[in-house]
C-alpha positions in Angstrom: -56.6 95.2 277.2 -53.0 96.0 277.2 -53.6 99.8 276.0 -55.9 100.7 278.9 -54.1 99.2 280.9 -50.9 101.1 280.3 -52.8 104.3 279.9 -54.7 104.3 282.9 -53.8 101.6 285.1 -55.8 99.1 287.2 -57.3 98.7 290.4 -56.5 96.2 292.8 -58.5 96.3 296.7 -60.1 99.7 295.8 -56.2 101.4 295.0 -55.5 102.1 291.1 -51.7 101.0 290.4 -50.4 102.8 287.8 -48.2 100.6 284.9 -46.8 104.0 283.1 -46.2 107.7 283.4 -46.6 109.8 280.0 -45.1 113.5 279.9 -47.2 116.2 280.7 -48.8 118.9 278.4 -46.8 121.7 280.4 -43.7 121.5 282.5 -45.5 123.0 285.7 -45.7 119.9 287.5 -41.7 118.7 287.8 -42.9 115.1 290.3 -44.6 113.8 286.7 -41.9 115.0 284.5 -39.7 112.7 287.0 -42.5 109.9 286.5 -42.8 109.7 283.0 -38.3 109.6 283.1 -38.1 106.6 285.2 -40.7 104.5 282.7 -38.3 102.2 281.3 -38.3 101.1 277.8 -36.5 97.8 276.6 -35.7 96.0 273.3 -35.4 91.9 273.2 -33.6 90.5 270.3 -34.8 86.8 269.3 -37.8 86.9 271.8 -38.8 83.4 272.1 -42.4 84.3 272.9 -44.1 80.5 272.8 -44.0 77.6 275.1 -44.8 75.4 272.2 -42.5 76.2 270.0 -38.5 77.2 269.7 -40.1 80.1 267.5 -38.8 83.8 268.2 -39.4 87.7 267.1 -36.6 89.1 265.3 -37.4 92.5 267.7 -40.0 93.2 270.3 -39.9 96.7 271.9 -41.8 96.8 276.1 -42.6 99.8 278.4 -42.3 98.6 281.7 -42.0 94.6 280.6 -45.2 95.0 278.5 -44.3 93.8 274.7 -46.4 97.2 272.9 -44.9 96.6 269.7 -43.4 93.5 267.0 -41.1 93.2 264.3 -39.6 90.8 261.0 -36.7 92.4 259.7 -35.6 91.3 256.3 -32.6 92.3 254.3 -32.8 91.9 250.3 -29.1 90.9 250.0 -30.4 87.4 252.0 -32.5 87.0 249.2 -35.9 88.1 251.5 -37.6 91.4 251.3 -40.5 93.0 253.4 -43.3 90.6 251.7 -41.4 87.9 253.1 -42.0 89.4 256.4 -45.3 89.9 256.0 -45.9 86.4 254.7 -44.3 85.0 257.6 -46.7 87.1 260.4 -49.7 85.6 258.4 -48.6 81.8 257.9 -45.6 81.5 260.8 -47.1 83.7 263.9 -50.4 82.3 265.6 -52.1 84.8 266.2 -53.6 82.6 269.3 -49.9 83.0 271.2 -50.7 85.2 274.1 -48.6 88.1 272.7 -50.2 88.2 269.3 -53.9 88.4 271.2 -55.4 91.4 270.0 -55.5 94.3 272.1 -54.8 92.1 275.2 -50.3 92.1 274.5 -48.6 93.6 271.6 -50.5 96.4 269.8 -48.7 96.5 266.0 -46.2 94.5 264.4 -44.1 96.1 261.7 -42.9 94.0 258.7 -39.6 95.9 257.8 -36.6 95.9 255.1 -34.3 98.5 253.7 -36.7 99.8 251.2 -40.2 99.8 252.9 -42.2 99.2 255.9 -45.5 97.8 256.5 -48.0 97.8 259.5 -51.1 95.8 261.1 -52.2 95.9 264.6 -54.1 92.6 264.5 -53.0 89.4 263.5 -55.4 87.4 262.0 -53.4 84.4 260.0 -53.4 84.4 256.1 -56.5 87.4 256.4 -54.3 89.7 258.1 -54.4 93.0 256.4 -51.0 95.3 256.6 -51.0 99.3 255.7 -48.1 100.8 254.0 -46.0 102.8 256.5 -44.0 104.8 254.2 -43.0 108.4 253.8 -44.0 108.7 250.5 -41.7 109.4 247.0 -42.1 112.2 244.4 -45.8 112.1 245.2 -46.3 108.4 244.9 -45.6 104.9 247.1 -42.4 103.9 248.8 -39.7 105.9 250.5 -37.0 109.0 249.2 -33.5 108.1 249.2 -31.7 108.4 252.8 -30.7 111.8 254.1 -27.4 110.8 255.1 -26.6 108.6 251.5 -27.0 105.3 253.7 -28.0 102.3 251.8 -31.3 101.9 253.5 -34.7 103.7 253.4 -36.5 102.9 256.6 -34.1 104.5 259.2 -36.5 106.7 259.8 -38.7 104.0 261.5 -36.1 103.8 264.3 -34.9 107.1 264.5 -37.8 108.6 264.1 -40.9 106.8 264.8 -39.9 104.4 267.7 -37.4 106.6 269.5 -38.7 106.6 273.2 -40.2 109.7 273.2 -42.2 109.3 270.1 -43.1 105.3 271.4 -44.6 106.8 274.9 -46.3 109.7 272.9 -48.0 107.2 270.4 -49.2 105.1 273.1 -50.7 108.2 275.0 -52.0 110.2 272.1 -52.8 108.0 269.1 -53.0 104.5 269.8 -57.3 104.1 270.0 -59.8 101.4 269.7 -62.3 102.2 267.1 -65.7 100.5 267.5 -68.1 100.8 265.0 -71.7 99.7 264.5 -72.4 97.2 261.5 -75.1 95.3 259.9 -74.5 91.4 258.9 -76.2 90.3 255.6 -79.1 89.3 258.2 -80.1 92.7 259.1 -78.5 92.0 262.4 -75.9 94.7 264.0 -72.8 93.6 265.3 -69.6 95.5 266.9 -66.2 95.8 265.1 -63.4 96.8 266.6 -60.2 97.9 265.1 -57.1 98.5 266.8 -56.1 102.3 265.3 -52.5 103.5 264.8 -51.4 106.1 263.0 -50.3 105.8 259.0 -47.1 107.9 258.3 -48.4 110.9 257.0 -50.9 111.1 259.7 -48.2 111.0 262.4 -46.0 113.7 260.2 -49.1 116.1 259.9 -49.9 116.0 263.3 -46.8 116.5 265.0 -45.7 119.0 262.2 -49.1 121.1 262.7 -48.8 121.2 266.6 -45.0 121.8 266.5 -45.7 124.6 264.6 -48.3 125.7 266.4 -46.9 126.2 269.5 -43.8 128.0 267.9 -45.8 130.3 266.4 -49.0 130.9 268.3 -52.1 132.3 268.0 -53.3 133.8 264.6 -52.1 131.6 261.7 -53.2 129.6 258.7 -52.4 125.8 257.9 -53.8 124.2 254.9 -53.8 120.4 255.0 -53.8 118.7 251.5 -54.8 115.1 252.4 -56.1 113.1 249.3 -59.4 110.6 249.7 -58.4 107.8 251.6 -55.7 109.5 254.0 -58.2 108.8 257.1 -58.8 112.7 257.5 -61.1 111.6 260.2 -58.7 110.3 262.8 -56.3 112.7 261.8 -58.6 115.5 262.8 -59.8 114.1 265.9 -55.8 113.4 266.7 -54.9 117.1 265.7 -58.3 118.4 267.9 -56.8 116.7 271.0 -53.5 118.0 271.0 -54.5 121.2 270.2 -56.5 121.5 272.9 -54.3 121.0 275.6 -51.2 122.7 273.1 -48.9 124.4 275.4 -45.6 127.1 274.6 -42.1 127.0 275.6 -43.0 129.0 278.3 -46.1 126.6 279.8 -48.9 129.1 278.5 -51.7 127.0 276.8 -51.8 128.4 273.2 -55.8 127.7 272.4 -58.7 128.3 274.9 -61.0 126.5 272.6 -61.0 124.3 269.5 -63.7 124.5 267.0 -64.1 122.1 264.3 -66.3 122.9 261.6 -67.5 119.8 259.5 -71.0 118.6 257.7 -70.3 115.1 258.6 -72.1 113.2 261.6 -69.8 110.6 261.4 -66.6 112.9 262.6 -69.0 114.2 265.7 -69.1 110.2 267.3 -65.6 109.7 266.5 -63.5 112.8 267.7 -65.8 111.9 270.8 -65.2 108.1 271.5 -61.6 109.2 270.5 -60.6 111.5 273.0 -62.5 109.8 275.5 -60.6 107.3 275.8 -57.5 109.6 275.6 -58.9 111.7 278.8 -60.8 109.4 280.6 -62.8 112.6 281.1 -66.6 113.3 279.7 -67.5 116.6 278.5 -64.4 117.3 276.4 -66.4 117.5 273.5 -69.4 118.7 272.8 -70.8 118.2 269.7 -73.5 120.9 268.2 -76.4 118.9 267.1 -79.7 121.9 267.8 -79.1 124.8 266.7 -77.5 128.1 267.7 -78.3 128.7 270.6 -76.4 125.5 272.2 -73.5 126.7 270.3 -73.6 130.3 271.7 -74.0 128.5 275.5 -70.6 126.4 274.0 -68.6 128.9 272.8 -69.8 131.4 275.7 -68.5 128.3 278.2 -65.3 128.0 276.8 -66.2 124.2 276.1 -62.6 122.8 274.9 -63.5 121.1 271.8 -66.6 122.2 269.9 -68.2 120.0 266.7 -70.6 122.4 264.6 -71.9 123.4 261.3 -70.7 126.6 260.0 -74.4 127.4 258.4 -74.8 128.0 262.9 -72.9 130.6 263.4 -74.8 133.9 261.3 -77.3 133.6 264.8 -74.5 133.5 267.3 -75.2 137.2 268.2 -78.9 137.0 268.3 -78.7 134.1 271.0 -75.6 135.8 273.6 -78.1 138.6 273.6 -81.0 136.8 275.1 -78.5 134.2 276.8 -76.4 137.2 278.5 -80.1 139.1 279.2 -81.7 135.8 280.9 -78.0 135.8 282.8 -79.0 139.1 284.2 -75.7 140.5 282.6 -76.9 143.1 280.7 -77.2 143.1 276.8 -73.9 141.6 274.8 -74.3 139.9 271.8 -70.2 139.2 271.6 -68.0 136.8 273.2 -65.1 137.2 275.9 -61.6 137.5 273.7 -60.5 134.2 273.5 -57.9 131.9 272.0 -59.2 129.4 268.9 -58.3 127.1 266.9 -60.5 126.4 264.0 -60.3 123.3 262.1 -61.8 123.4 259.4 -63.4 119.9 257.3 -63.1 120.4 253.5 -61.7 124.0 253.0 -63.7 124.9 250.0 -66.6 124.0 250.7 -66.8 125.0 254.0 -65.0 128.8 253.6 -67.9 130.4 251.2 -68.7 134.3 251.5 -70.5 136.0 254.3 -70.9 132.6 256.1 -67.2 132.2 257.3 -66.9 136.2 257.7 -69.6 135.6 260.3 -68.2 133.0 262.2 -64.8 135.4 262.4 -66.9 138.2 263.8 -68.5 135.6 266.3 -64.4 134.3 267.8 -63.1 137.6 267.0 -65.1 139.0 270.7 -64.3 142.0 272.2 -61.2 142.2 270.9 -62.6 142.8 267.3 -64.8 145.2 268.7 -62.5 147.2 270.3 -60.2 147.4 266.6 -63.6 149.0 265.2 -63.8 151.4 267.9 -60.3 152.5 267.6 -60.6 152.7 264.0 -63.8 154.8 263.7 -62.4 157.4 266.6 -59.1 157.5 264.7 -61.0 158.6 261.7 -63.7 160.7 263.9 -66.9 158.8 262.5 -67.8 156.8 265.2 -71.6 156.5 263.7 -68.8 154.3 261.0 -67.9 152.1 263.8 -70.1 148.8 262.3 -68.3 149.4 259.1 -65.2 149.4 260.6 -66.0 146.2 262.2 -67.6 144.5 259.1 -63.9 145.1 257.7 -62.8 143.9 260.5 -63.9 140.6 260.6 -62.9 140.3 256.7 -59.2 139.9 257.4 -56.8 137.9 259.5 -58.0 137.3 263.3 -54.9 137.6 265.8 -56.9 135.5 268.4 -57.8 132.7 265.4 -55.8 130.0 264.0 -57.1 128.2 261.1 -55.9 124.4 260.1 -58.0 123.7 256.5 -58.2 120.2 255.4 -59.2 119.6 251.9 -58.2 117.0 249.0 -58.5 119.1 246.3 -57.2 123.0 247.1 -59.2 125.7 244.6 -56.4 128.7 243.4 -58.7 130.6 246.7 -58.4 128.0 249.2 -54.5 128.4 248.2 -54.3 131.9 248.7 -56.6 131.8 252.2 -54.8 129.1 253.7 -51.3 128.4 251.9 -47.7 129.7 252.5 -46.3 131.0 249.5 -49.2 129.4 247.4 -48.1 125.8 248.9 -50.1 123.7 251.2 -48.3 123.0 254.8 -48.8 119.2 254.5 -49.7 116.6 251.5 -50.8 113.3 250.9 -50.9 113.2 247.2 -54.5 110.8 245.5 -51.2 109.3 243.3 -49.9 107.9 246.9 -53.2 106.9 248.1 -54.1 105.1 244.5 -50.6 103.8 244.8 -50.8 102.3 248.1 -54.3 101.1 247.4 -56.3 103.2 249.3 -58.5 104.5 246.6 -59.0 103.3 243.5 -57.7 104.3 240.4 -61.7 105.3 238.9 -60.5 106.3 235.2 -58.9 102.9 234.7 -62.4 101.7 234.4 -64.1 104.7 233.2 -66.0 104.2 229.9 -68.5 106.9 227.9 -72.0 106.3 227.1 -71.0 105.9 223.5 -67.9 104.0 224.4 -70.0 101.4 225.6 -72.3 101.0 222.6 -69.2 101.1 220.1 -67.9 98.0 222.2 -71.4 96.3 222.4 -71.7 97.0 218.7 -68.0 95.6 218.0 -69.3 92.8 219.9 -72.4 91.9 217.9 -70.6 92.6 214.3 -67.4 91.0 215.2 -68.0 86.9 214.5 -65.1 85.8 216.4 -66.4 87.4 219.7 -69.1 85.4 221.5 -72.5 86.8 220.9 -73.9 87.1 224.5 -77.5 87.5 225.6 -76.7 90.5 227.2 -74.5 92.2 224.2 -77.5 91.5 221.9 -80.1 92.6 224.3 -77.8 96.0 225.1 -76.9 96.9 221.3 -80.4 98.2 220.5 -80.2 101.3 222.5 -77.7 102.3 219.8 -81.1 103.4 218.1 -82.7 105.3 221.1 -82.6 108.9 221.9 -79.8 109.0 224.8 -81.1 112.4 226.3 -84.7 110.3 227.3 -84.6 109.5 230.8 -86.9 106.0 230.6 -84.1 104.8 227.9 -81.0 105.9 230.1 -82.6 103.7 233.2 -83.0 100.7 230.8 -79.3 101.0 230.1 -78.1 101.4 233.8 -80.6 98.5 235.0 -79.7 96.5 232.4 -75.9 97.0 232.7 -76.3 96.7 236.3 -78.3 93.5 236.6 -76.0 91.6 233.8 -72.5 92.9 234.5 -72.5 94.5 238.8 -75.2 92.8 240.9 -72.7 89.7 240.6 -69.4 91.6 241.8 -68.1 91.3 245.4 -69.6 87.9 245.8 -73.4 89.2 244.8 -73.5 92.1 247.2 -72.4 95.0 244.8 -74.1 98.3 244.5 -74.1 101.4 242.4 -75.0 105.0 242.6 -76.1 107.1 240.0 -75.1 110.7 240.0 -78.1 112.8 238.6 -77.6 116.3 237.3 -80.9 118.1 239.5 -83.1 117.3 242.4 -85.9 116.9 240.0 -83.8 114.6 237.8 -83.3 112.3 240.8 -86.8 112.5 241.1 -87.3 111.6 238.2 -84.6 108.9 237.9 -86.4 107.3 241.0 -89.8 106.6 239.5 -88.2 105.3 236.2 -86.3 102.9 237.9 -89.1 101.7 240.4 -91.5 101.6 237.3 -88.7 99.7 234.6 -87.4 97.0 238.4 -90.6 96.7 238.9 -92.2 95.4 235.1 -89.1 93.3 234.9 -89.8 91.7 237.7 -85.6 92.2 238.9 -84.3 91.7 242.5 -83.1 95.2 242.8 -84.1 97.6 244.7 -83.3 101.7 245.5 -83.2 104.6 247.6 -82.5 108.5 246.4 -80.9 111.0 248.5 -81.3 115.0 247.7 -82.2 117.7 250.3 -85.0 119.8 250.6 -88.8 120.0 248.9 -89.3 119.8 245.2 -92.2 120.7 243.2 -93.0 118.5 240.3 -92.5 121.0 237.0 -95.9 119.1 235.3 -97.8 118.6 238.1 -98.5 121.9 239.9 -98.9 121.9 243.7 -97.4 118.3 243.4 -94.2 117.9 245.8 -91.3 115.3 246.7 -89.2 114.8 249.6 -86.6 112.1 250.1 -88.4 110.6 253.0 -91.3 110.6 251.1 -90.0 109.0 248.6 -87.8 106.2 250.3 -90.9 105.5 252.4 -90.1 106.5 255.6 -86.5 106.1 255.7 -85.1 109.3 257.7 -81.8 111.0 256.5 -79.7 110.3 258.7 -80.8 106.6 258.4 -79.9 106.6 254.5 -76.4 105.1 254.5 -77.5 102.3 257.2 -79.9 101.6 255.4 -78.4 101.4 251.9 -75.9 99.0 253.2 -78.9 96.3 254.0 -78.7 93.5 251.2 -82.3 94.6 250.3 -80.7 97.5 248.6 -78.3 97.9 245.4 -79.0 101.3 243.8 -78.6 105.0 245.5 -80.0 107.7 242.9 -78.0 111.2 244.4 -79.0 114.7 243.8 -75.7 116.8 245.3 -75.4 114.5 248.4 -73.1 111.5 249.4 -70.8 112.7 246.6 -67.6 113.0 249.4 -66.8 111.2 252.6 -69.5 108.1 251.5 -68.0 105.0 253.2 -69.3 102.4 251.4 -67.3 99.1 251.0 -70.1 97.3 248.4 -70.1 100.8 246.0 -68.9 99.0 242.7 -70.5 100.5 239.9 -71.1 104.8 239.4 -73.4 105.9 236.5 -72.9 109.6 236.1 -75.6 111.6 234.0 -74.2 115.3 235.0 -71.6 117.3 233.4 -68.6 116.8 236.1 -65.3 119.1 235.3 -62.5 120.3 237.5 -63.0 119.6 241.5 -66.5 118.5 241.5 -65.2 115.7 239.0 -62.3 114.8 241.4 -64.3 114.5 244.4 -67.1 112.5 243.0 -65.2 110.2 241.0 -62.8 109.4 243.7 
């Protein structure tokens, strides 16, 4: 496709001609700084693009006589605004035309007017799908006023966004084809492939964090507040790459290593695949997926992007001693002194006590304990010196920078990561609600009791149709709404007369228990109440771990056990066969679950402050 193409050329009789030059990291090579000036970058007005028809683009931006990018301008005083734009893409533009073909001309087509802006990157006639490209206003949709008191809003698209600079940068550093495995209805897998460009706050936060960066250097904090549905994903894999080639005014690289820290498998594939095709180059990444000892050989190596777990790093020291003794290099259970920065998936959750203390005393190396040594001669007690060093590693590392993401900053997280109590970025959950990302959950949040009272309005009120499944529900008014067996009748029953049916028959629910042995629990009721009603429904239940049965001593449960056979890591693939409507959780797949068919959430726990936000959203 066109993207590859510009990026890394093509070969013709064995020799790779190259179509464009993008600017380099560092300024020590002046013959590609020449390069990348002599790419030259037009603008066609009126583009007539189809031999069929006397049809034409209102704008269409090249590099090198490649068309990269597309745009409808409309102005509200002619009566048309930026649906009409959009409107006119889906039902006016065939997506056939060689220059709509996805991935093999233009990349994205912006729909644009004074107010807002709107982006897709494949056409795809009336089921073309555009994203909000807009700033953002007082923590919700659309854009702020202009700067300079204009009478427009979307200036920044052109002096900002598609300035040459920015255009070359977004074709060499963010621009990526995401291919993903699915399943069809059939059980079948299948490739999709999405054309990826950045949403605005993702391009701010990234540019902003490695401008920053590089200004500042080594040893600072950067908290990220990026609602659900901000893509955090592709935003840390596009914040991993550039800071891993990050270079000063003065063309010293500012990070030796960068270490993201994540509990998510899904990130691991991505930030790979990603930067691949960035780099062209294997061995980028390396993603921790043993245990510690492949992470001490990492960070030992100096690998430039590591992927790990931060329960790893407590047995970082154990393993550099045997790896440095089988080395023949003497005993050292520290690293070299080097440069890192850390990003960090979920801040709270992933900053807790001695663990993250550990995995500063691990990147801290030599330098941190040569501080200790310093400090317990100072003071004349060198038998203090591992004191010393455990305070060490409690405060701020000059060699360490951290950049936290999370969605919902504690007071802690605030104070750990924040400038003067403030995060460094946001993406407010209002914005993402408001620009449909996520949905708004406590517009369709109703109580246990709620619920009855309704069903019980229903079947007293004579005007109001008395429906099998209102009668049939309006008896558990009388049961005991603590008894497991008589909370499963009311989530079967609700979900096989009022969800199975959403989302054209293929909806599914979860139901957040309060315990591991609750899920248990929850899991045989369900099998046992599906199973003597003879429903089409059928479900899996995710918690970690062994537990032991509280009646039954010596009796034990394990989710593969219990989901016969299915592994762990299988779970969410398998869940999204038809076969399956109902996920029973214990603590897992509250955060970061992907699942387009999730309609329905019964929650039996007590949910209040974060935990409430995160799961519900």
């Amino acid at each position: 496709g066109s993207l590859e193409t510009i990026r890394h050329g093509f070969k013709c009789y064995g020799k790779t001609l190259r179509i464009a030059f993008f600017r380099p990291a560092h300024g020590l090579n002046p013959e590609l700084e020449k390069r990348y000036k002599q790419n030259r970058l037009t603008i066609t007005r009126q583009l007539h693009y189809s031999p069929k028809s006397e049809k034409s683009l209102d704008v269409v931006l090249s590099v090198n006589g490649i068309p990269v990018v597309t745009m409808e301008l409309k102005n509200p005083i002619t009566g048309q605004t930026v649906d009409d734009a959009m409107q006119q893409y889906r039902r006016d533009r065939d997506h056939r035309e060689k220059i709509f073909e996805f991935k093999k001309r233009s990349l994205v087509h912006f729909a644009v007017d004074t107010e807002e802006v709107y982006m897709t990157t494949k056409l795809a006639g009336s089921d073309t799908r555009f994203l909000p490209f807009n700033k953002g206003y007082n923590g919700g949709k659309g854009n702020p006023p202009d700067p300079h008191g204009r009478n427009y809003k979307t200036a920044y698209l052109w002096e900002e966004v598609l300035r040459r600079d920015s255009l070359m940068d977004l074709l060499a550093r963010f621009f990526h084809l995401q291919i993903e495995e699915k399943m069809n209805d059939e059980g079948r897998k299948f490739k999709k492939e999405t054309m990826i460009f950045p949403r605005y706050h993702q391009l701010e936060a990234v540019r902003l964090l490695v401008k920053k960066a590089a200004e500042e250097g080594v040893g600072h904090n950067y908290l990220i507040e990026h609602s659900a549905g901000s893509g955090k994903s592709n935003t840390i894999a596009w914040l991993a790459h550039r800071l891993s080639s990050l270079h000063d005014s003065n063309d010293q690289r500012v990070f030796d290593s960068v270490v993201v820290i994540t509990d998510r498998i899904v990130l691991d594939r991505q930030l790979q695949n990603t930067i691949y095709q960035f780099d062209h180059r294997h061995g980028v990444v390396q993603k921790i997926d043993e245990d510690s000892k492949q992470l001490a050989e990492a960070l030992n190596a100096g690998v430039s992007i590591i992927i790990t777990t931060l329960q790893k790093f407590p047995f970082v020291s154990g393993q550099l001693l045997k790896i440095t003794e089988e080395r023949g290099e003497g005993r050292r259970s520290h690293l070299p002194t080097r440069k890192y920065a850390v990003i960090i998936d979920e801040a709270h959750s992933s900053q807790a006590g001695e663990t993250s203390t550990e995995l500063k005393a691990i990147l801290g190396g030599e330098e941190l304990l040569k501080k200790a040594r310093e400090m317990a001669e100072e003071e004349g007690e060198e038998e203090l010196e591992r004191l010393f060093r455990s305070m060490a590693k409690r405060g701020r590392q000059p060699n360490m920078s951290f950049f936290a993401f999370t969605a919902t900053p504690k007071h802690k997280t605030l104070a750990i990561f924040g400038r003067n109590g403030e995060p460094f970025h946001r993406y407010t959950m209002r914005q993402a609600i408001e620009e449909e990302f996520i949905m708004d959950v406590l517009k369709h949040y109703v109580t246990y009791k709620t619920y009855f009272r309704l069903i019980k309005a229903c079947e007293d009120d004579p005007h109001v149709e008395r429906k099998k499944a209102a009668r049939a529900l309006a008896r558990f008014m009388r049961l005991h709404p603590h008894n497991i067996a008589q909370k499963t009748e009311v989530m079967v029953e609700h979900f096989y007369h009022h969800t199975r049916h959403k989302i054209g028959g293929r909806a599914k629910a979860m139901v957040v228990t309060g315990s591991r042995l609750e899920a248990v629990r929850y899991k045989q009721s369900f099998d046992e109440y599906i199973a003597e009603k003879g429903y089409p429904i059928k479900s899996l239940v995710a918690f970690s771990g062994i537990v032991e049965d509280d009646k039954v001593p010596g009796k034990t449960y394990t989710e593969v056990q219990m989901n016969n056979g299915v592994k762990e890591k299988e779970l969410p693939e398998v869940f999204a066969k038809p076969e399956y409507q109902v996920l029973l959780v214990a603590e897992k797949y509250q955060t970061g679950f992907d699942q387009p068919l999730l309609h329905t959430m019964y929650v039996d726990k007590r949910l209040s402050g974060i935990q409430a936000v995160q799961t519900l959203s």
